[in-house]
Rosetta silent file (secondary structure, phi, psi, omega in degrees, C-alpha in Angstrom):
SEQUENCE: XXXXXXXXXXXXXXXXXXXXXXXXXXXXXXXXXXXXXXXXXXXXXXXXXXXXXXXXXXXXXXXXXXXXXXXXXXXXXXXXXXXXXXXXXXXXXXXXXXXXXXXXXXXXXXXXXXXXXXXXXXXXXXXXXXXXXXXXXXXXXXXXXXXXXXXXXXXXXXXXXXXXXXXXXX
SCORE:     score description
SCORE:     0.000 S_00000001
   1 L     0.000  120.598 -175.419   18.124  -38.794  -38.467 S_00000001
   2 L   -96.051 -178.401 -155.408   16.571  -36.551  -36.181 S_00000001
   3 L  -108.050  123.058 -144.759   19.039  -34.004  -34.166 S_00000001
   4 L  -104.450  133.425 -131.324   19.029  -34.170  -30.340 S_00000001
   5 L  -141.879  100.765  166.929   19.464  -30.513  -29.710 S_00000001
   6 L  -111.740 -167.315 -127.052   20.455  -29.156  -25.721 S_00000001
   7 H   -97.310  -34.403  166.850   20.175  -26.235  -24.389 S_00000001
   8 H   -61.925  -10.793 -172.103   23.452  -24.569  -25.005 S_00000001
   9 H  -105.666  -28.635  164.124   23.335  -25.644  -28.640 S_00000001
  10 H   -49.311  -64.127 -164.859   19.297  -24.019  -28.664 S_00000001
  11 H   -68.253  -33.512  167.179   20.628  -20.838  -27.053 S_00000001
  12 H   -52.246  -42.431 -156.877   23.441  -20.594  -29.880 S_00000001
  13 H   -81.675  -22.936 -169.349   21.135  -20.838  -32.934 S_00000001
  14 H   -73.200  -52.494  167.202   18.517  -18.330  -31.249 S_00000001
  15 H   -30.010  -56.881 -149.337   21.811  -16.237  -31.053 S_00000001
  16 H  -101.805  -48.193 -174.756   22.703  -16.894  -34.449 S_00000001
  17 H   -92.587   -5.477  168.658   19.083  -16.466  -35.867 S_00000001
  18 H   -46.990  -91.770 -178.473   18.695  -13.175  -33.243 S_00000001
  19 H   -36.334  -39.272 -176.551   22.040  -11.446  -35.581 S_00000001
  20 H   -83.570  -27.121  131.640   20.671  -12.599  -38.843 S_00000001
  21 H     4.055  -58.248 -149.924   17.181  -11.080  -37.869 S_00000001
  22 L  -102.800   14.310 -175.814   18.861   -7.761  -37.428 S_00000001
  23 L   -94.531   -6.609 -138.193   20.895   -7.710  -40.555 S_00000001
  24 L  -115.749  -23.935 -159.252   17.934   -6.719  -42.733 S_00000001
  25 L  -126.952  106.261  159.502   17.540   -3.428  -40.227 S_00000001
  26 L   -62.821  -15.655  173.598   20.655   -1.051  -40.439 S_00000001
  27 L   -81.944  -34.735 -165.144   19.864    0.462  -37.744 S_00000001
  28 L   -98.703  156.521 -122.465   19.922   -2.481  -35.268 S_00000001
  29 L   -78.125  163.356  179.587   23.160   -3.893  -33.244 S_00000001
  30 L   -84.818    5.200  174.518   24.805   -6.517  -35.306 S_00000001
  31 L  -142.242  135.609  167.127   24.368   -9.083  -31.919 S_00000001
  32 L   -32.471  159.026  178.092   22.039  -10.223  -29.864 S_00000001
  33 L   -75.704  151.942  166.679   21.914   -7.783  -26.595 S_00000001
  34 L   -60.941  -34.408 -155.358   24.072   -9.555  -23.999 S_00000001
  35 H   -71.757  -70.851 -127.224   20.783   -9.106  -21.354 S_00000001
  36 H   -83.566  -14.522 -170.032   18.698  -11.096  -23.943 S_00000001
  37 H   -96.655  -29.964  166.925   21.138  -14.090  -24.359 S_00000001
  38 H   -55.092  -51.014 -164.665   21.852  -14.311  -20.446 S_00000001
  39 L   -68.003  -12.791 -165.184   18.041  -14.577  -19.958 S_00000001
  40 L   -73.670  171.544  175.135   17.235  -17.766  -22.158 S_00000001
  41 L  -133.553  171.858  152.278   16.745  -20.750  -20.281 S_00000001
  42 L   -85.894  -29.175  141.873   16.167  -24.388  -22.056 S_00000001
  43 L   -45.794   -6.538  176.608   12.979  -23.790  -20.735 S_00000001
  44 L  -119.133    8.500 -177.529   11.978  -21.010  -22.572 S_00000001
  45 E  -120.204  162.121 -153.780   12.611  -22.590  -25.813 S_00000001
  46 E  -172.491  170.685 -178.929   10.565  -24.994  -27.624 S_00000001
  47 E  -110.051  122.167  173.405   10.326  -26.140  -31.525 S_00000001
  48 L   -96.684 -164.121  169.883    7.245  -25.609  -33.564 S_00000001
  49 L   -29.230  -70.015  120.902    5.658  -27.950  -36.212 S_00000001
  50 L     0.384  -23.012  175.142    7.992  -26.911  -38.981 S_00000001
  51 L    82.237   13.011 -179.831   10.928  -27.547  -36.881 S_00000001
  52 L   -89.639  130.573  135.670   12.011  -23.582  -36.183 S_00000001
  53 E   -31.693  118.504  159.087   13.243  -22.508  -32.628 S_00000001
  54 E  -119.439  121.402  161.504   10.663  -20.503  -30.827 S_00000001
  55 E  -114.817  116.797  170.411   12.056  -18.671  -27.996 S_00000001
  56 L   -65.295 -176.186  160.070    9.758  -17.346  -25.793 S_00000001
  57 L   -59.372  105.181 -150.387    9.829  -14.292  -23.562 S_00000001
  58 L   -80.909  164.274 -177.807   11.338  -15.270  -19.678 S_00000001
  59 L   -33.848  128.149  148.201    9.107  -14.673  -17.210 S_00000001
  60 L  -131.570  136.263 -156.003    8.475  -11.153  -15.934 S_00000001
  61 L   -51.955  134.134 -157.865    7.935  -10.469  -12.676 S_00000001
  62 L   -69.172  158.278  150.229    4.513  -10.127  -11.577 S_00000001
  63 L  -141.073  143.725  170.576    3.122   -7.294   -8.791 S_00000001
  64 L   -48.367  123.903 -171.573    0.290   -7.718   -7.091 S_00000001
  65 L   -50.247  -40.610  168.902   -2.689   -6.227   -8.064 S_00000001
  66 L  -107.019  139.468  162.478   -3.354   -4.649   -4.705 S_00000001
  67 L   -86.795  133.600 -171.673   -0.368   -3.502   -2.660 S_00000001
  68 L   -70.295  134.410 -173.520   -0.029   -4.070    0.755 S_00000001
  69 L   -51.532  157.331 -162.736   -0.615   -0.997    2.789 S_00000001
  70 L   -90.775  149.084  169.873    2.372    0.415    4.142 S_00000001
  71 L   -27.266  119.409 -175.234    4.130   -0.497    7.648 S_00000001
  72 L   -82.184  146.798 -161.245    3.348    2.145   10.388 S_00000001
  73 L   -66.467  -13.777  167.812    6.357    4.940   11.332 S_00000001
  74 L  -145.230  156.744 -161.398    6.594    3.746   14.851 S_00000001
  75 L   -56.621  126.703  165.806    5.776    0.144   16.644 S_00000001
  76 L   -73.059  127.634  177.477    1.658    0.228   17.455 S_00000001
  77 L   -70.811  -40.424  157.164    0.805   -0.071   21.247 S_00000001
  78 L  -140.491 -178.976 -173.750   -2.337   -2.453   20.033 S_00000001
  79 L  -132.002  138.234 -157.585   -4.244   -3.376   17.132 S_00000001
  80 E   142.305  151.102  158.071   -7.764   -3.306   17.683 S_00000001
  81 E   -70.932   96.247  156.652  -10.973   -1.268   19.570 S_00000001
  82 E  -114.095  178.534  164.651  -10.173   -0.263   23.001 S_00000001
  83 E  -120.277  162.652 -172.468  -12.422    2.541   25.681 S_00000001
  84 E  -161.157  111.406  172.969  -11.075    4.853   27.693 S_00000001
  85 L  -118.932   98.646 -150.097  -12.977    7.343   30.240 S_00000001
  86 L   -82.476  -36.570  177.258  -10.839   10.159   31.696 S_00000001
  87 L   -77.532  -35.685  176.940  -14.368   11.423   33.659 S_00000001
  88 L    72.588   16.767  166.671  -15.295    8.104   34.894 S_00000001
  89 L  -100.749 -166.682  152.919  -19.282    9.016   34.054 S_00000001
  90 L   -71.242  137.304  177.221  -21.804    8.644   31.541 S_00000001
  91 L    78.581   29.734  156.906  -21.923   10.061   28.238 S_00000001
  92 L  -146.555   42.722  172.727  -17.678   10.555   28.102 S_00000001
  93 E   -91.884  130.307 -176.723  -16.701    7.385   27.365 S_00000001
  94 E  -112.171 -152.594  174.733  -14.515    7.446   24.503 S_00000001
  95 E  -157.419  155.424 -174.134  -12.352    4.669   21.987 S_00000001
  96 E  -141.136  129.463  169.640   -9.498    4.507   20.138 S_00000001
  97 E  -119.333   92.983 -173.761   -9.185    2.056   17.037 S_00000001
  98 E  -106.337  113.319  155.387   -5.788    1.385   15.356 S_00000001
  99 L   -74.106  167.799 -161.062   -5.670   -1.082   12.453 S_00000001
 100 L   -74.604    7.217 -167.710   -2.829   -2.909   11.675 S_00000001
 101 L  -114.602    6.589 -176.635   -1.513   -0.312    8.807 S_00000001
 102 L   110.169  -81.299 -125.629   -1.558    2.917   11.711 S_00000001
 103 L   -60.655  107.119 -178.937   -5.057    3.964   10.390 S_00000001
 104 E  -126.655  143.299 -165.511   -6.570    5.384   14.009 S_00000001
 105 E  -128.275  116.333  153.855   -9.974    6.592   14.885 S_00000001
 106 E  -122.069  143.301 -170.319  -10.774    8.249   18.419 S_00000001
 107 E  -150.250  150.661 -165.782  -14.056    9.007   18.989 S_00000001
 108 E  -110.092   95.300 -137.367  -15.958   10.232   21.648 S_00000001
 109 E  -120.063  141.986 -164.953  -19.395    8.985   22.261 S_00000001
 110 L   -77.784 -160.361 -162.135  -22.102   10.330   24.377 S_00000001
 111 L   -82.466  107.361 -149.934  -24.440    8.641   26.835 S_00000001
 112 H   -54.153  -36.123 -169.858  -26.432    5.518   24.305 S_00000001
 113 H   -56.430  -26.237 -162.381  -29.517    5.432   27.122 S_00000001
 114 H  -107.632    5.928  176.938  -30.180    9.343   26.935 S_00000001
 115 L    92.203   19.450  161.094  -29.610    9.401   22.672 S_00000001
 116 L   -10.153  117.215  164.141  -26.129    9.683   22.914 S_00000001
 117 L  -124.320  174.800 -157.158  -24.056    9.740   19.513 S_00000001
 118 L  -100.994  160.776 -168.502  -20.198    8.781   19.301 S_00000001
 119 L  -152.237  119.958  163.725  -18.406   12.494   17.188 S_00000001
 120 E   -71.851  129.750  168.263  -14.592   11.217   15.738 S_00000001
 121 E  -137.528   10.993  124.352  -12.399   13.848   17.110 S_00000001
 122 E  -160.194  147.397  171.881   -9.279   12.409   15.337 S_00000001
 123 E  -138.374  117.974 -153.317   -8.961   10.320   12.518 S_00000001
 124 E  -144.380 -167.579  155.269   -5.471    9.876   10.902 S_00000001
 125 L   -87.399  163.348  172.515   -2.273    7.914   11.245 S_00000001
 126 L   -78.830  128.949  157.494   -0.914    6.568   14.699 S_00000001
 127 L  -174.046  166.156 -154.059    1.501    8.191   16.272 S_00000001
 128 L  -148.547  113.268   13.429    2.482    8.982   19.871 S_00000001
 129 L   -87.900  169.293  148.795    1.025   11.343   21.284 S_00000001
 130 E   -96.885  106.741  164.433   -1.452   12.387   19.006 S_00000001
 131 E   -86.709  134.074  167.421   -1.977   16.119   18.444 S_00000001
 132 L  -108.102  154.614  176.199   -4.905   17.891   17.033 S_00000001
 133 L   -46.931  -21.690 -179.405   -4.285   21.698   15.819 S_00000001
 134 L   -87.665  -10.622  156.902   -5.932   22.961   18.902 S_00000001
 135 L    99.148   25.038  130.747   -2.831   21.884   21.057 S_00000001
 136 E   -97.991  164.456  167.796   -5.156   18.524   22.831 S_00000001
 137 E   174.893 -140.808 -174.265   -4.701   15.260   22.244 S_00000001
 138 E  -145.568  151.931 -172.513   -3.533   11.910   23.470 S_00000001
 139 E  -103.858  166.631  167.133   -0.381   10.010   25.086 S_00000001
 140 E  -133.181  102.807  154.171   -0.784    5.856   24.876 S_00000001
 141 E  -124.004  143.101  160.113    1.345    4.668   27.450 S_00000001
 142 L    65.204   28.092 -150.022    2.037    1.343   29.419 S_00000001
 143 L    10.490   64.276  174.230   -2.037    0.573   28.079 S_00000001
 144 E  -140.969  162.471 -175.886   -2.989    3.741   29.596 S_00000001
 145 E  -138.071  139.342 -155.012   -3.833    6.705   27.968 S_00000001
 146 E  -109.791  164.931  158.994   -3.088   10.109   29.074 S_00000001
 147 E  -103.804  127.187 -160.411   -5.014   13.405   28.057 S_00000001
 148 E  -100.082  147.034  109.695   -2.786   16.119   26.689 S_00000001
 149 E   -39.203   40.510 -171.211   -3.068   19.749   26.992 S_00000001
 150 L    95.349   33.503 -126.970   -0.737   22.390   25.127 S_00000001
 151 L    32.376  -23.005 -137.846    1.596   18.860   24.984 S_00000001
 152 L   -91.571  172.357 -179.079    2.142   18.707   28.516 S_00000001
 153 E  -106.052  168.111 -158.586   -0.312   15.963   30.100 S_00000001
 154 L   -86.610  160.245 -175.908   -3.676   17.700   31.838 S_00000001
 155 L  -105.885  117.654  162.823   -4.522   17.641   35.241 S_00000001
 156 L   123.961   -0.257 -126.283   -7.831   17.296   36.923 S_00000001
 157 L  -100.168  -35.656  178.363  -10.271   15.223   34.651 S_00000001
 158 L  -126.995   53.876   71.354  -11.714   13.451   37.873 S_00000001
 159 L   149.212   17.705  146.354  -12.047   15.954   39.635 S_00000001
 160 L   -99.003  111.364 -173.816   -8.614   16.083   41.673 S_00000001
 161 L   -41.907  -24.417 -178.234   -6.686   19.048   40.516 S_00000001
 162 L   -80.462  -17.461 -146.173   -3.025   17.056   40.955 S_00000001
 163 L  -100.011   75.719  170.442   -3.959   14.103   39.399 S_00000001
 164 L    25.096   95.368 -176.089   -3.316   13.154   35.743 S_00000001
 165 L   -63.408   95.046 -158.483   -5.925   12.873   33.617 S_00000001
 166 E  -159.233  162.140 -156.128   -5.423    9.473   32.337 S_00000001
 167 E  -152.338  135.620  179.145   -7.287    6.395   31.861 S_00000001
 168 E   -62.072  163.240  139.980   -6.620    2.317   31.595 S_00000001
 169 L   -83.366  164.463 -172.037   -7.561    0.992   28.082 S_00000001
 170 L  -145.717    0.000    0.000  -10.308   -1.813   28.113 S_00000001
């Protein structure tokens, strides 16, 4: 008669053949680990040909082979290619690019008609403003962008000395 066998009476004998397992090895505990007997499921256990318990291993939790890049340290004003020209002429238009992980590129590109070429003059994470070591850089406010000076923002860029050198983005 064969013996209809559930899951609490499966997890005892794997218990039971776990301890006898370990009797043969003096070194190792005379009981299953608690962790290992909490973990069975009736799902992890199965019968083989022969009629033996097989308990498999439970599941362990996967990580993704690539990890997602991490979250940027303060809220991004856009995500995305925008221009900005503080000069209003040719040959100073520049762009700012922030991906969605922070990673920002400004670059400054000269005029394309006269052989112009675009020169990255920072490329880093976002954060606001942005400083370069030479004491410029840039404020993103309100989708306008300001040109900084020693922190403070500069004055004069189109060619009124009062006036803020700042620029919409587009």
């Amino acid at each position: 008669m064969p013996y209809q066998l559930n899951a609490v009476t499966l997890a005892t004998f794997v218990i039971l053949l776990t301890a006898c397992s370990h009797k043969d090895n003096a070194n190792a505990p005379a009981t299953a680990p608690a962790s290992s007997v909490a973990s069975i499921d009736a799902a992890d256990l199965a019968i083989d040909h022969a009629g033996n318990i097989i308990a498999s291993a439970p599941a362990q939790p996967t990580t993704p082979a690539v990890t997602a890049a991490p979250a940027p340290a303060e809220p991004l004003p856009f995500i995305g290619k925008k221009f900005f020209n503080f000069m209003g002429g040719t040959g100073t238009e520049q762009s700012i690019t922030i991906k969605k992980n922070g990673h920002t590129v400004i670059q400054l590109c000269g005029d394309p008609a006269t052989g112009g070429t675009c020169e990255v003059e920072y490329k880093g994470a976002f954060k606001n403003p942005i400083m370069l070591k030479n004491g410029e850089g840039w404020l993103i406010k309100d989708n306008k962008i300001y040109s900084l000076e020693h922190g403070e923002i500069a004055k004069g860029c189109s060619g009124d000395d009062q006036a803020d050198c700042s620029s919409e983005l587009d």
